[in-house]
N, CA, C and O atoms as a printed pandas DataFrame, in Angstrom:
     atom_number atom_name residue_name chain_id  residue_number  x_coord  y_coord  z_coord
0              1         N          UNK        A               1  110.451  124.669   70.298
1              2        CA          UNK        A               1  109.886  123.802   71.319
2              3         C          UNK        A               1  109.712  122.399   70.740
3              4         O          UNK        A               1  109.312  122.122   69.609
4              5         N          UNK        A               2  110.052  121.628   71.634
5              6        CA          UNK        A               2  109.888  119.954   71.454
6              7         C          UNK        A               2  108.221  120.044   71.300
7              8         O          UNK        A               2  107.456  120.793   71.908
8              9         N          UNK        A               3  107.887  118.962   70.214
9             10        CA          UNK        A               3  106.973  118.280   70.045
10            11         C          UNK        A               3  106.776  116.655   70.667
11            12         O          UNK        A               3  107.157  115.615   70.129
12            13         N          UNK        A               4  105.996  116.827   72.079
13            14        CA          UNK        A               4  106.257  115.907   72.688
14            15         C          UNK        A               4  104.698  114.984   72.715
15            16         O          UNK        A               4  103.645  115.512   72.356
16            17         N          UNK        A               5  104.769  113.777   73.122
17            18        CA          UNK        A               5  103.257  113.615   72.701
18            19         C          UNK        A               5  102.613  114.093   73.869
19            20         O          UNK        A               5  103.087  114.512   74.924
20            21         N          UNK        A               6  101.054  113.905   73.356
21            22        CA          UNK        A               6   99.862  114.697   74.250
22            23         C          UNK        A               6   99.551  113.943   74.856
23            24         O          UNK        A               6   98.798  114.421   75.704
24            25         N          UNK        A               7   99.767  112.118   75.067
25            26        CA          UNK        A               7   98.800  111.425   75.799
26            27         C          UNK        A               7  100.135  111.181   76.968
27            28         O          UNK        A               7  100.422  110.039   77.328
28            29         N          UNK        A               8  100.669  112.050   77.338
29            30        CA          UNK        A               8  101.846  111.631   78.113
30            31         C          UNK        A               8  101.884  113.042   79.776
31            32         O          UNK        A               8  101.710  114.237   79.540
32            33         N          UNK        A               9  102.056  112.682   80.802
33            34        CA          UNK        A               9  102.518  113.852   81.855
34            35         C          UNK        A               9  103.691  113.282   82.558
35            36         O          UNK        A               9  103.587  112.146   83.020
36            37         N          UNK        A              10  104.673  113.870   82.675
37            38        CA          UNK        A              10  105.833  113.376   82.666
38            39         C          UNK        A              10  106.085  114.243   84.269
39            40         O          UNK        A              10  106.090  115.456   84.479
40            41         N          UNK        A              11  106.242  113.322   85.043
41            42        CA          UNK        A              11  106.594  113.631   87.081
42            43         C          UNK        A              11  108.526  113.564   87.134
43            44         O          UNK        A              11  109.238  113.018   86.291
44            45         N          UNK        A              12  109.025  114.357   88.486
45            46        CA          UNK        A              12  110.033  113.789   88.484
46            47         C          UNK        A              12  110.053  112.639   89.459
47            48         O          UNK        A              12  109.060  112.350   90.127
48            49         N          UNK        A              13  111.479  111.825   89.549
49            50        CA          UNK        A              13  111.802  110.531   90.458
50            51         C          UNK        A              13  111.122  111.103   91.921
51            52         O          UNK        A              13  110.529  110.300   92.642
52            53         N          UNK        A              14  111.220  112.248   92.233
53            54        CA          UNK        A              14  110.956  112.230   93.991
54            55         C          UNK        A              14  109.453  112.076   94.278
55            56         O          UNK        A              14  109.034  111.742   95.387
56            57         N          UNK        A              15  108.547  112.375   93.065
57            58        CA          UNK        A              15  107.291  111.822   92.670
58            59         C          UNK        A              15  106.233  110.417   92.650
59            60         O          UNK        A              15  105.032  110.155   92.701
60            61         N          UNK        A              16  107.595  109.712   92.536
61            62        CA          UNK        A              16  107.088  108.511   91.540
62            63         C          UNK        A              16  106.590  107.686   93.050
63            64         O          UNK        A              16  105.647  106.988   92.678
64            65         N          UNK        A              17  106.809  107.431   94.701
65            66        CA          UNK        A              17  106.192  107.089   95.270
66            67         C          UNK        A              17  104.388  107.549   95.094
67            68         O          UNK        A              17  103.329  106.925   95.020
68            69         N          UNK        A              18  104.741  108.756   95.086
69            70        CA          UNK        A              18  103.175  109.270   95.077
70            71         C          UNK        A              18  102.594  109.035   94.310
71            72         O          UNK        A              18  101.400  109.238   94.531
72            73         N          UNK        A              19  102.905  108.534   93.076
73            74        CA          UNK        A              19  102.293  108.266   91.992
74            75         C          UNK        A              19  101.901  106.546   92.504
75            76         O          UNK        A              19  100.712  106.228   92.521
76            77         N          UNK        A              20  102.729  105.745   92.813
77            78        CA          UNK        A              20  102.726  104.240   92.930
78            79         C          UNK        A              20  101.530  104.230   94.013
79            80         O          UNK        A              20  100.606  103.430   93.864
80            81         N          UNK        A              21  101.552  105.077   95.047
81            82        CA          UNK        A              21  100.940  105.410   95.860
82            83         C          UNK        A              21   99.197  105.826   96.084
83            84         O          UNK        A              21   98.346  105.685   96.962
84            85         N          UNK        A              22   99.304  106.472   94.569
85            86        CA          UNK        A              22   97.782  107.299   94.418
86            87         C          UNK        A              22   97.817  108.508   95.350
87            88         O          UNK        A              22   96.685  108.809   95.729
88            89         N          UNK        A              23   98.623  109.155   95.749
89            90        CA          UNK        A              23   98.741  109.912   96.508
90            91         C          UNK        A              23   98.775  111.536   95.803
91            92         O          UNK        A              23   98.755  112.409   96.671
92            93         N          UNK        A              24   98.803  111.838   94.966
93            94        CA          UNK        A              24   99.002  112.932   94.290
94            95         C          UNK        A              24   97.829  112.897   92.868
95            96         O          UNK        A              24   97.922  112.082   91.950
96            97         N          UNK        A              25   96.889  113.843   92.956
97            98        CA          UNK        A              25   95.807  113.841   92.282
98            99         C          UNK        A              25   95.557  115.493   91.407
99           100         O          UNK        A              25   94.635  115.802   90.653
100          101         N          UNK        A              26   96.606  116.226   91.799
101          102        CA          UNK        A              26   96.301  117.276   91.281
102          103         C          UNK        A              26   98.026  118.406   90.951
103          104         O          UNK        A              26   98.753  118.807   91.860
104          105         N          UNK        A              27   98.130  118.523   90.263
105          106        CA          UNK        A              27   99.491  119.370   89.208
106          107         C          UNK        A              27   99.201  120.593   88.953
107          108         O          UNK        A              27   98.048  121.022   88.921
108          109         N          UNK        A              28  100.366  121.356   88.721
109          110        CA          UNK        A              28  100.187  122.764   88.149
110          111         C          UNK        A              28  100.970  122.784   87.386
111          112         O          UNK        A              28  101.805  121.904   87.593
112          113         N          UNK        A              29  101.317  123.840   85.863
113          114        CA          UNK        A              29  102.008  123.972   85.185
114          115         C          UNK        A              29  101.892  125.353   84.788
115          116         O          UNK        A              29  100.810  125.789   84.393
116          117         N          UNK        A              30  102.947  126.092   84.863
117          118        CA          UNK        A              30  102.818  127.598   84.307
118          119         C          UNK        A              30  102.427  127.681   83.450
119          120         O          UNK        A              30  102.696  126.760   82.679
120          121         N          UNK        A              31  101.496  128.828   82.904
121          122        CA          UNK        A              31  101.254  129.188   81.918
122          123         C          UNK        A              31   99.684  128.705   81.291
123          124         O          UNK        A              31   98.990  128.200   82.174
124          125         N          UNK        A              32   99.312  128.744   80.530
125          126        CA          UNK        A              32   97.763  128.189   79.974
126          127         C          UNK        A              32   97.975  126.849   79.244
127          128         O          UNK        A              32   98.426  126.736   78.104
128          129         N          UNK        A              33   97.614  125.917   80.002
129          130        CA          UNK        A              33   97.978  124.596   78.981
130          131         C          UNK        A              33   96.534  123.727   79.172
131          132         O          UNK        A              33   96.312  122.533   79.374
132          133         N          UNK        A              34   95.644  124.941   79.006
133          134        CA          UNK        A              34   93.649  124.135   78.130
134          135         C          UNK        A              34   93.655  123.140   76.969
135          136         O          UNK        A              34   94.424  123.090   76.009
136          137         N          UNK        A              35   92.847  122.532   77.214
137          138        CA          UNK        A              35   92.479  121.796   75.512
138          139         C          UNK        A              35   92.672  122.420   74.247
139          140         O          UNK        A              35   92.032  123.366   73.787
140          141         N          UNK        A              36   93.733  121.723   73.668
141          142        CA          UNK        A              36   93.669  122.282   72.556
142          143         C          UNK        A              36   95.201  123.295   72.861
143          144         O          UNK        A              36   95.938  123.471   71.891
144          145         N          UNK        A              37   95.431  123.655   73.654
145          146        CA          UNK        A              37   96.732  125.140   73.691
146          147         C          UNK        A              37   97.802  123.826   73.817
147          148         O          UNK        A              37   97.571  122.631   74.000
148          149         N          UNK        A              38   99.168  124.627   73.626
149          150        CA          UNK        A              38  100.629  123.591   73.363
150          151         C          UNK        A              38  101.052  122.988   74.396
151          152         O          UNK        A              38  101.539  123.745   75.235
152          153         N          UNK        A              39  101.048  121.770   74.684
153          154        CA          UNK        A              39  101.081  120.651   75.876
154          155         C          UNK        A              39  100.323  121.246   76.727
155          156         O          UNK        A              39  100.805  121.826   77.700
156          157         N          UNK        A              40   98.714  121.178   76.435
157          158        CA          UNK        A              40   97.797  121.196   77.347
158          159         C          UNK        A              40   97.268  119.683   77.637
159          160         O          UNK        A              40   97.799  118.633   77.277
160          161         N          UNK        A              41   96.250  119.838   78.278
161          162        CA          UNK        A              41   95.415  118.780   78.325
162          163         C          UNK        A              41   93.982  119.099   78.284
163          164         O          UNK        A              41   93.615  120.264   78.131
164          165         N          UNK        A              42   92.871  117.797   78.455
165          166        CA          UNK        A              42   91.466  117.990   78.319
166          167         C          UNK        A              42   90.749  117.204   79.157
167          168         O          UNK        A              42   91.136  116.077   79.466
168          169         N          UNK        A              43   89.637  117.734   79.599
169          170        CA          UNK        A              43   89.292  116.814   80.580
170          171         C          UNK        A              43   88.615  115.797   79.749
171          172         O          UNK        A              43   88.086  115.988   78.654
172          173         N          UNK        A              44   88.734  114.257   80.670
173          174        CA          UNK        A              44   88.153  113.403   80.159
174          175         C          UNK        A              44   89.346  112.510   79.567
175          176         O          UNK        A              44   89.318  111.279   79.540
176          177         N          UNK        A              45   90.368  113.286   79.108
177          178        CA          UNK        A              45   91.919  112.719   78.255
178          179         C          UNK        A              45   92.455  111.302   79.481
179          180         O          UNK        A              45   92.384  111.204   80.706
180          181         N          UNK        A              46   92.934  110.464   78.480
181          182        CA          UNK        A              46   93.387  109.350   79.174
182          183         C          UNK        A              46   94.961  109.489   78.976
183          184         O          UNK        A              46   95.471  109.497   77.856
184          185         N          UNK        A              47   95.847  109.622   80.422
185          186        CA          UNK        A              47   97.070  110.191   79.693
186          187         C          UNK        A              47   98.021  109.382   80.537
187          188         O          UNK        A              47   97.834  109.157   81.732
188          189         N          UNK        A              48   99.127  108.930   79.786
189          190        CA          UNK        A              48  100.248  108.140   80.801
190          191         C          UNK        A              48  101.514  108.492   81.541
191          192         O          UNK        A              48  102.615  108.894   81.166
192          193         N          UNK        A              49  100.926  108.173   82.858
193          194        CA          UNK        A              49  101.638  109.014   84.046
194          195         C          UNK        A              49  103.034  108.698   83.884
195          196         O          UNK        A              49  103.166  107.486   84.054
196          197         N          UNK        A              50  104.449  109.417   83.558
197          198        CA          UNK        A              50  105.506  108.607   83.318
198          199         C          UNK        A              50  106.712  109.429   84.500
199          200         O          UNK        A              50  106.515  110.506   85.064
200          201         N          UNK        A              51  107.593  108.797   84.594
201          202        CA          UNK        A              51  108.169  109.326   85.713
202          203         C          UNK        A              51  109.650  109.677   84.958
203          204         O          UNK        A              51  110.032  108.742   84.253
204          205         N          UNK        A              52  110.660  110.998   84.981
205          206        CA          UNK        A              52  111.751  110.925   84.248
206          207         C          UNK        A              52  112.368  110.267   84.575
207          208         O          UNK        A              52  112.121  109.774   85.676
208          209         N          UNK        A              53  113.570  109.828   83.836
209          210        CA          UNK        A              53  114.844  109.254   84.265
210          211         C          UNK        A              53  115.987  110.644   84.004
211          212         O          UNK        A              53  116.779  110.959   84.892
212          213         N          UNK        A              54  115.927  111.334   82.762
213          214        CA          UNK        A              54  116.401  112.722   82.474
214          215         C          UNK        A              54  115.670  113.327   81.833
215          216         O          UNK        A              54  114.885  112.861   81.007
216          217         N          UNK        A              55  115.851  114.663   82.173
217          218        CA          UNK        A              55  115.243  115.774   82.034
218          219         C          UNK        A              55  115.706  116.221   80.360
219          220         O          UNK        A              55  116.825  116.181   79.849
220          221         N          UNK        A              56  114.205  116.709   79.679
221          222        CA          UNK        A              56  114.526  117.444   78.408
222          223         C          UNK        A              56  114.755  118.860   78.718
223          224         O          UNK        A              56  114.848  119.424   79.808
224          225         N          UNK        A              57  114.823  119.297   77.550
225          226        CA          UNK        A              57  115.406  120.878   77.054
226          227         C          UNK        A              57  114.876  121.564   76.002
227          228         O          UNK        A              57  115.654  121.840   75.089
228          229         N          UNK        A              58  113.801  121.888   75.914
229          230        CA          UNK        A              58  112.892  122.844   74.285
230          231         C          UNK        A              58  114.895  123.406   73.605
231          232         O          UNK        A              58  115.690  122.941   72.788
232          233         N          UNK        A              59  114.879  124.265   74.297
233          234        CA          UNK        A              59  115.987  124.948   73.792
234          235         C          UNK        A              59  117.581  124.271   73.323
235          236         O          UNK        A              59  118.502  124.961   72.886
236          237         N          UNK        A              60  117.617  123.233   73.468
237          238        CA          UNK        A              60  118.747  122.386   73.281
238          239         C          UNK        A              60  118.139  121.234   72.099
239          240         O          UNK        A              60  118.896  120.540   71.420
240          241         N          UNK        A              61  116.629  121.185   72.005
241          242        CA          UNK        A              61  116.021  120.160   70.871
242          243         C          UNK        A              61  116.230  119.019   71.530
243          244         O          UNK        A              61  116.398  118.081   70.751
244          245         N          UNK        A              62  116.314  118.582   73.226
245          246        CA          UNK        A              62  116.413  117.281   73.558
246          247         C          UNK        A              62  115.094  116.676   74.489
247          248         O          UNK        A              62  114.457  117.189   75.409
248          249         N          UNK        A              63  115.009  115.567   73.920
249          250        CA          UNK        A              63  113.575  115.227   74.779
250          251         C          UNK        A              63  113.942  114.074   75.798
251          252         O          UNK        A              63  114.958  113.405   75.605
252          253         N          UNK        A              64  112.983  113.802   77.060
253          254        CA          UNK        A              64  112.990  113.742   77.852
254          255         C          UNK        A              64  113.012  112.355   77.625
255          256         O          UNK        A              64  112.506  111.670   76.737
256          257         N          UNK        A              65  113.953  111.977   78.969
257          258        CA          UNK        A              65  113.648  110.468   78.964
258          259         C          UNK        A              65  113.007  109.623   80.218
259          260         O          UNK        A              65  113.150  110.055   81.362
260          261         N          UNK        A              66  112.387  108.564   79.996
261          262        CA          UNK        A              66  111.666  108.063   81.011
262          263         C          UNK        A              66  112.141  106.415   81.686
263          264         O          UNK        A              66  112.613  105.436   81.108
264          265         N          UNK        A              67  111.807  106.621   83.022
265          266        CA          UNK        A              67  112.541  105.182   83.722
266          267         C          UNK        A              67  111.765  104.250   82.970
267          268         O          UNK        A              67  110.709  104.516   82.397
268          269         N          UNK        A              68  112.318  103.185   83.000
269          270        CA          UNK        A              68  111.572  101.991   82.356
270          271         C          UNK        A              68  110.598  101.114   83.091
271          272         O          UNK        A              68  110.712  101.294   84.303
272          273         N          UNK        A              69  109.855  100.398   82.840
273          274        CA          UNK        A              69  108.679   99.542   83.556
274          275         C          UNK        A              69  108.185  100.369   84.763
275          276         O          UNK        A              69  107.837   99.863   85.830
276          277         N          UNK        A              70  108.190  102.051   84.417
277          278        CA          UNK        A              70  106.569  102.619   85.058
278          279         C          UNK        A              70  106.022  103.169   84.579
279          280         O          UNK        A              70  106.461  104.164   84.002
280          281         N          UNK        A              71  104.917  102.860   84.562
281          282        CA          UNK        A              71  103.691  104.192   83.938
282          283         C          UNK        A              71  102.610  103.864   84.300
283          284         O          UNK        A              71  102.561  102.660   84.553
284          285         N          UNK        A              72  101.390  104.572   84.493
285          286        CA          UNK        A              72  100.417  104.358   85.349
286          287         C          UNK        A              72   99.529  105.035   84.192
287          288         O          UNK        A              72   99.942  105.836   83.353
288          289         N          UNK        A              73   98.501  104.647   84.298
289          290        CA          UNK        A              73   97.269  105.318   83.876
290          291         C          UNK        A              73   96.543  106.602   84.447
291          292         O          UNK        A              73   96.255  106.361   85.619
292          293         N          UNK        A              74   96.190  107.694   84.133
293          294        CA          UNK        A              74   95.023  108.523   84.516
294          295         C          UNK        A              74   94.416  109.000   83.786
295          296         O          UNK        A              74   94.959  108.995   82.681
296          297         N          UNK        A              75   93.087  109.653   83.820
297          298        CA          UNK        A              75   92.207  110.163   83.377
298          299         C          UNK        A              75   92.531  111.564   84.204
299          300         O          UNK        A              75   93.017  111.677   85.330
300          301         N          UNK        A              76   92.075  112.661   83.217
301          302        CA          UNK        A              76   91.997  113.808   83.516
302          303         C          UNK        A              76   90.578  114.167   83.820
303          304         O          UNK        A              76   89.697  113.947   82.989
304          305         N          UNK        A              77   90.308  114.749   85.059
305          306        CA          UNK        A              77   89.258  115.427   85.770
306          307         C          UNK        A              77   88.857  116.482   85.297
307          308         O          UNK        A              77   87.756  116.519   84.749
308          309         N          UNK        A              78   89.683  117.629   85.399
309          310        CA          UNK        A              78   89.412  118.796   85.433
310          311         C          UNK        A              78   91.122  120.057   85.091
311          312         O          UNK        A              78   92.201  120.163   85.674
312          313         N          UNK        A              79   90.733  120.492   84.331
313          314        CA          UNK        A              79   91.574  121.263   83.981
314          315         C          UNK        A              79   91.394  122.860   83.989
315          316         O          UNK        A              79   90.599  123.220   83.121
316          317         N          UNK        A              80   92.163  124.344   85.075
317          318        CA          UNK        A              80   91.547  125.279   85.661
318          319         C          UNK        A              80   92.340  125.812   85.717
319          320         O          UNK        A              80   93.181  125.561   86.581
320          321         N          UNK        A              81   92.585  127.367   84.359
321          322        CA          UNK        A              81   93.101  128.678   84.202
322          323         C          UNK        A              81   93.025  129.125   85.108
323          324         O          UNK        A              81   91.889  129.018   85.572
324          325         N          UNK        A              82   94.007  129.883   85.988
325          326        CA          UNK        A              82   93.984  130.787   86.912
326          327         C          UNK        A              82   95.210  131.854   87.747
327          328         O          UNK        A              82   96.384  131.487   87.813
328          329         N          UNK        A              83   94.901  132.743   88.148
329          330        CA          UNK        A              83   95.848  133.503   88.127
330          331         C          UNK        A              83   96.373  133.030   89.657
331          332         O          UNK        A              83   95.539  132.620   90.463
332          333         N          UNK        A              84   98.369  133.140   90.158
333          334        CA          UNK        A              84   98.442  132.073   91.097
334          335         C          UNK        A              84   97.755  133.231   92.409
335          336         O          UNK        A              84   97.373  132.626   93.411
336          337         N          UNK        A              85   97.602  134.642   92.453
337          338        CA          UNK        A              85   96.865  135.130   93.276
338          339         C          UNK        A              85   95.295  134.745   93.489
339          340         O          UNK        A              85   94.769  135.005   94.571
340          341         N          UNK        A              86   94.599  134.159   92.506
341          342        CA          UNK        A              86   93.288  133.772   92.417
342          343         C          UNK        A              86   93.352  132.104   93.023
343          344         O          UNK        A              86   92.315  131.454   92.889
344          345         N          UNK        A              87   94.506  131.447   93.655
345          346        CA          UNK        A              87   94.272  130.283   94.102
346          347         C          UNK        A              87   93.952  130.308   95.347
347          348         O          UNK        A              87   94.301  131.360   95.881
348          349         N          UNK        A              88   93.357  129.477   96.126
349          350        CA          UNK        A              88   92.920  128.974   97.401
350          351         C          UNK        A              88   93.351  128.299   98.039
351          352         O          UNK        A              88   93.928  127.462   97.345
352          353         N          UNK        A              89   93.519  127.981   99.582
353          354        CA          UNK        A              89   93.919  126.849  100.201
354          355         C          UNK        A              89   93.410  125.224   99.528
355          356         O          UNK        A              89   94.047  124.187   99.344
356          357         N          UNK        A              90   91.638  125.684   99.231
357          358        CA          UNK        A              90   91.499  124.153   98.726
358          359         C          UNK        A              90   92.078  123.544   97.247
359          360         O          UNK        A              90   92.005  122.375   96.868
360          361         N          UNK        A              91   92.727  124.795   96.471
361          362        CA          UNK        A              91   93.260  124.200   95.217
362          363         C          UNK        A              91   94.265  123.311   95.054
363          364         O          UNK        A              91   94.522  122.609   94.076
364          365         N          UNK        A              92   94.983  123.431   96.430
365          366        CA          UNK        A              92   95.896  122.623   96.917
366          367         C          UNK        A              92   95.484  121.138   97.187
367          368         O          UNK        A              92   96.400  120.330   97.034
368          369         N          UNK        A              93   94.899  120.895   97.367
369          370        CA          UNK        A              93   94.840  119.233   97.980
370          371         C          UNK        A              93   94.747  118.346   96.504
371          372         O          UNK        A              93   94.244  118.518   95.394
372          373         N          UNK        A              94   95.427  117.454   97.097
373          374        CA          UNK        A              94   95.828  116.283   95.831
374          375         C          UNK        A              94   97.115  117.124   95.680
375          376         O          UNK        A              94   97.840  116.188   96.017
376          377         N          UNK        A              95   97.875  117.989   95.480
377          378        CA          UNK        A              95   99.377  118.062   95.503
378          379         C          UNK        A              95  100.015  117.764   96.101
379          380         O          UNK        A              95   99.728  117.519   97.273
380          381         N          UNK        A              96  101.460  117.601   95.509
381          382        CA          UNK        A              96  102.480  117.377   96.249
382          383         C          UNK        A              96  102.536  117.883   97.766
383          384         O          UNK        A              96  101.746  118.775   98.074
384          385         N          UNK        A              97  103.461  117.354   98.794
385          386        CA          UNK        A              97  103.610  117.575   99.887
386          387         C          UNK        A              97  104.335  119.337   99.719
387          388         O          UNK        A              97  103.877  120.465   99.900
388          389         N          UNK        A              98  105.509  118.847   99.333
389          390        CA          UNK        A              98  106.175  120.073   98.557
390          391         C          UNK        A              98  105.288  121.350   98.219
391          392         O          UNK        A              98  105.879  122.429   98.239
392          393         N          UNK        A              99  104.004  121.345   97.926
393          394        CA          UNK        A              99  103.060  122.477   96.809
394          395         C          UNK        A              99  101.906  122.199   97.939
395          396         O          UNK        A              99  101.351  121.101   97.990
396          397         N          UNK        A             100  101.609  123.165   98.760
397          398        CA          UNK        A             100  100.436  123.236   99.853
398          399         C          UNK        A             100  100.027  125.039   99.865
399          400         O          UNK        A             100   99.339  125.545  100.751
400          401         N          UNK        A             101  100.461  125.610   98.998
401          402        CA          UNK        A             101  100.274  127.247   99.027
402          403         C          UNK        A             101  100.968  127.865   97.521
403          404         O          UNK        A             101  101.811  127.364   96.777
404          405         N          UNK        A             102  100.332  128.966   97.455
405          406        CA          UNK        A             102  101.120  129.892   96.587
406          407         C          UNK        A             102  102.559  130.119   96.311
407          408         O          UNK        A             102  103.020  130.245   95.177
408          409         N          UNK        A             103  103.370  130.172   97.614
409          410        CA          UNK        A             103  104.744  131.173   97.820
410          411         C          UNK        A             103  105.271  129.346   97.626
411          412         O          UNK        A             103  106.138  129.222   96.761
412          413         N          UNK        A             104  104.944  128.327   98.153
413          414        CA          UNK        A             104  105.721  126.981   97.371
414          415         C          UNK        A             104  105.605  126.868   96.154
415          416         O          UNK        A             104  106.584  126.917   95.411
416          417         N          UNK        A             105  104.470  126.709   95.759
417          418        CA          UNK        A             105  104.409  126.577   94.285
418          419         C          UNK        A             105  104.979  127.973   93.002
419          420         O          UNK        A             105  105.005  128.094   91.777
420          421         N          UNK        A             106  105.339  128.758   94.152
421          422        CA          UNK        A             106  105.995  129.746   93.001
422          423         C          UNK        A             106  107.599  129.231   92.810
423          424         O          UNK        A             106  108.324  129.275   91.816
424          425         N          UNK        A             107  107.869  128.678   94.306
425          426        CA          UNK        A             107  109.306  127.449   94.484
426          427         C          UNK        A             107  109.701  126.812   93.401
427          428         O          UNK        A             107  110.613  126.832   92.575
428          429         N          UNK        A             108  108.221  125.935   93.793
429          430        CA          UNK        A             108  108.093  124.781   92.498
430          431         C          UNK        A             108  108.431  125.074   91.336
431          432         O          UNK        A             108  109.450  124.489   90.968
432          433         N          UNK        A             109  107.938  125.809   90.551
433          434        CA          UNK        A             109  107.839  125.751   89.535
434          435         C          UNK        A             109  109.409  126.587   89.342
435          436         O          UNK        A             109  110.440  126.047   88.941
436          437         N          UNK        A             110  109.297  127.625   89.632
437          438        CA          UNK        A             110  110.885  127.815   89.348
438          439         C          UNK        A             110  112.224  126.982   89.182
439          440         O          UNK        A             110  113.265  127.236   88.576
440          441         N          UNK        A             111  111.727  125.643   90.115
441          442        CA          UNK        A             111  112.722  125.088   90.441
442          443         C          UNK        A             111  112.760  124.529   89.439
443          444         O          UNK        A             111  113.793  124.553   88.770
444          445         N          UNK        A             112  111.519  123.774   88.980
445          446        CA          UNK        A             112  111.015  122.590   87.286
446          447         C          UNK        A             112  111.509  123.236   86.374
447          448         O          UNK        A             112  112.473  122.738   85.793
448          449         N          UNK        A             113  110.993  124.594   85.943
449          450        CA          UNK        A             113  111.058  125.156   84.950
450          451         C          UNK        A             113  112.300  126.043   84.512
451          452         O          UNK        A             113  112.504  126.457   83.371
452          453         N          UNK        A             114  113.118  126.265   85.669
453          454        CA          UNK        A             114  114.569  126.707   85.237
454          455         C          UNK        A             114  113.926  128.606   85.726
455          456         O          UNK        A             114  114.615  129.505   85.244
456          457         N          UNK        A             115  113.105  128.898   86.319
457          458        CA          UNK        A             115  112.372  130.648   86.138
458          459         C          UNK        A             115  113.285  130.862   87.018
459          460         O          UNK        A             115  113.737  130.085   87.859
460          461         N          UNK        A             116  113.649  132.359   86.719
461          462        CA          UNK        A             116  114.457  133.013   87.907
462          463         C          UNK        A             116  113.359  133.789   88.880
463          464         O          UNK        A             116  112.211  134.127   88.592
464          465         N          UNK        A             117  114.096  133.964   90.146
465          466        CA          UNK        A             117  113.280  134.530   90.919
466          467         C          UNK        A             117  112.550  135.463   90.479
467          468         O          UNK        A             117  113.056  135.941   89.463
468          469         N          UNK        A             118  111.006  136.251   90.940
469          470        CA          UNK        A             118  110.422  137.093   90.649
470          471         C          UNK        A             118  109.595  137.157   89.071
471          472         O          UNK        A             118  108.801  137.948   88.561
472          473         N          UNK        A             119  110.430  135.525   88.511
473          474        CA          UNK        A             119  109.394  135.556   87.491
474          475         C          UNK        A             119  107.876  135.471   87.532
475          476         O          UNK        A             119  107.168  136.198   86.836
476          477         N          UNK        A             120  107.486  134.724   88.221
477          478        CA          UNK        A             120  106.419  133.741   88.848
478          479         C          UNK        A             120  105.683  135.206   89.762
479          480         O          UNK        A             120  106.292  135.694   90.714
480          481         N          UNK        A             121  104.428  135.721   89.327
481          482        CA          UNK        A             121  103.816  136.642   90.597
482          483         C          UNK        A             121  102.349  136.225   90.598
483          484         O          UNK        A             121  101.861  135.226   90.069
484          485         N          UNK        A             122  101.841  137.025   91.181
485          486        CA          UNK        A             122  100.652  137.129   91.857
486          487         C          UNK        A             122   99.466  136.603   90.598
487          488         O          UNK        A             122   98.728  135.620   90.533
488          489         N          UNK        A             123   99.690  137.716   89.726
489          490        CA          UNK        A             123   99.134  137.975   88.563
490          491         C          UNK        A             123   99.523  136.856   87.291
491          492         O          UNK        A             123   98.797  136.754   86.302
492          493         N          UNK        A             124  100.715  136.083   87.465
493          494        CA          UNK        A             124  101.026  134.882   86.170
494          495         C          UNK        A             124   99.902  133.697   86.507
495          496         O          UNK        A             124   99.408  133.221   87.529
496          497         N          UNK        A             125   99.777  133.489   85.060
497          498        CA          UNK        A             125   98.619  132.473   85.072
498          499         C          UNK        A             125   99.679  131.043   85.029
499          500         O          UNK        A             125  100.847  130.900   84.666
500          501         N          UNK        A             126   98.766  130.207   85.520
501          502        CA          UNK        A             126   99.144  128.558   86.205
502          503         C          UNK        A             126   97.984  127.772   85.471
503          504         O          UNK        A             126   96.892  128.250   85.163
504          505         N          UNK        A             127   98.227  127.052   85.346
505          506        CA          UNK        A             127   96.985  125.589   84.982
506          507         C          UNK        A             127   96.915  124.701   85.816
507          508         O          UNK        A             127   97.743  123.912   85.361
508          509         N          UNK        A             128   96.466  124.174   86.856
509          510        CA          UNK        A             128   96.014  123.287   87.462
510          511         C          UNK        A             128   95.124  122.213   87.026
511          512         O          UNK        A             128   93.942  122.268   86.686
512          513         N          UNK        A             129   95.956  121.193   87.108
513          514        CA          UNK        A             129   95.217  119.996   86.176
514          515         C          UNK        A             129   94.959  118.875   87.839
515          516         O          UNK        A             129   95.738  118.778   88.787
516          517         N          UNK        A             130   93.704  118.244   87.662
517          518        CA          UNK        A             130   93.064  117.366   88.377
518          519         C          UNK        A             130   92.869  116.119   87.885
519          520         O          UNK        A             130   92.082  116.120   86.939
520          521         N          UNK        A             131   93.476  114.612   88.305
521          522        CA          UNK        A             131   93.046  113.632   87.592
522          523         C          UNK        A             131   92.668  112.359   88.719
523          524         O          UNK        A             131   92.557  112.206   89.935
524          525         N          UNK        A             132   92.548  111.550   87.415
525          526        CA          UNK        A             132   91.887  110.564   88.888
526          527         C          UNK        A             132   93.133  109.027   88.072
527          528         O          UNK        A             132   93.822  109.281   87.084
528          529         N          UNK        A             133   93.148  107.910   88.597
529          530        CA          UNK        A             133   94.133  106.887   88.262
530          531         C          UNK        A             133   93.075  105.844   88.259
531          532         O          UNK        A             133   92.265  105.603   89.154
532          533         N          UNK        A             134   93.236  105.190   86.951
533          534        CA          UNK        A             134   92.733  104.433   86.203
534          535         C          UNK        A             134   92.841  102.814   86.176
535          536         O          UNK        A             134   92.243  102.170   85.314
């Protein structure tokens, strides 16, 4: 796995209105990524919102690259382990248009993360990160 830095959250291009926007206040990322665990975050962390230009690869050793003259500031709110059956309608708000339920965001992330169908269930844990723009 790439060692990428920590003060960084990296959106794709179809994003980057919402970001310019303030429109998007809240992310998910498979898996447990708490303070302290491997590309987690912490609340309180000041981290720079960057938008790709291309996509990295852990498994190929290539890191990601970013458009030039954007990046935005945020502060991290709140950061919340949970299983994607243990989410709620309200965990949703501040996401993407795209990510308004469970059965999208199991979409989502498949789609980001390269998962084949049926990886993603009830029972896989998600991180939901909350921030505010600075």
């Amino acid at each position: 796995m790439l060692d990428l830095p920590k003060d960084e959250m990296a959106f794709r291009k179809i994003y980057k209105d919402l970001l310019e926007s303030e429109k998007i206040t809240t992310v998910f990322r498979p898996g447990k990524r708490d303070c302290g665990d491997f590309r987690g975050y912490c609340p309180a962390q000041i981290v720079d919102a960057k938008v790709l230009d291309s996509i990295g690869a852990d498994w190929a050793k290539v890191a990601p690259k970013f458009l030039e003259g954007f990046l935005r500031k945020i502060k991290i709110k709140s950061v919340e382990i949970k299983t994607l059956g243990a989410l709620r309608k309200e965990d949703f708000s501040g996401s993407s248009p795209d990510v308004q339920d469970i059965e999208s965001l199991i979409y989502h992330l498949g789609l980001i993360y390269n998962l084949e169908k049926g990886a993603l269930k009830h029972d896989s844990v998600v991180t939901k990160i909350t921030f505010e723009y600075i």
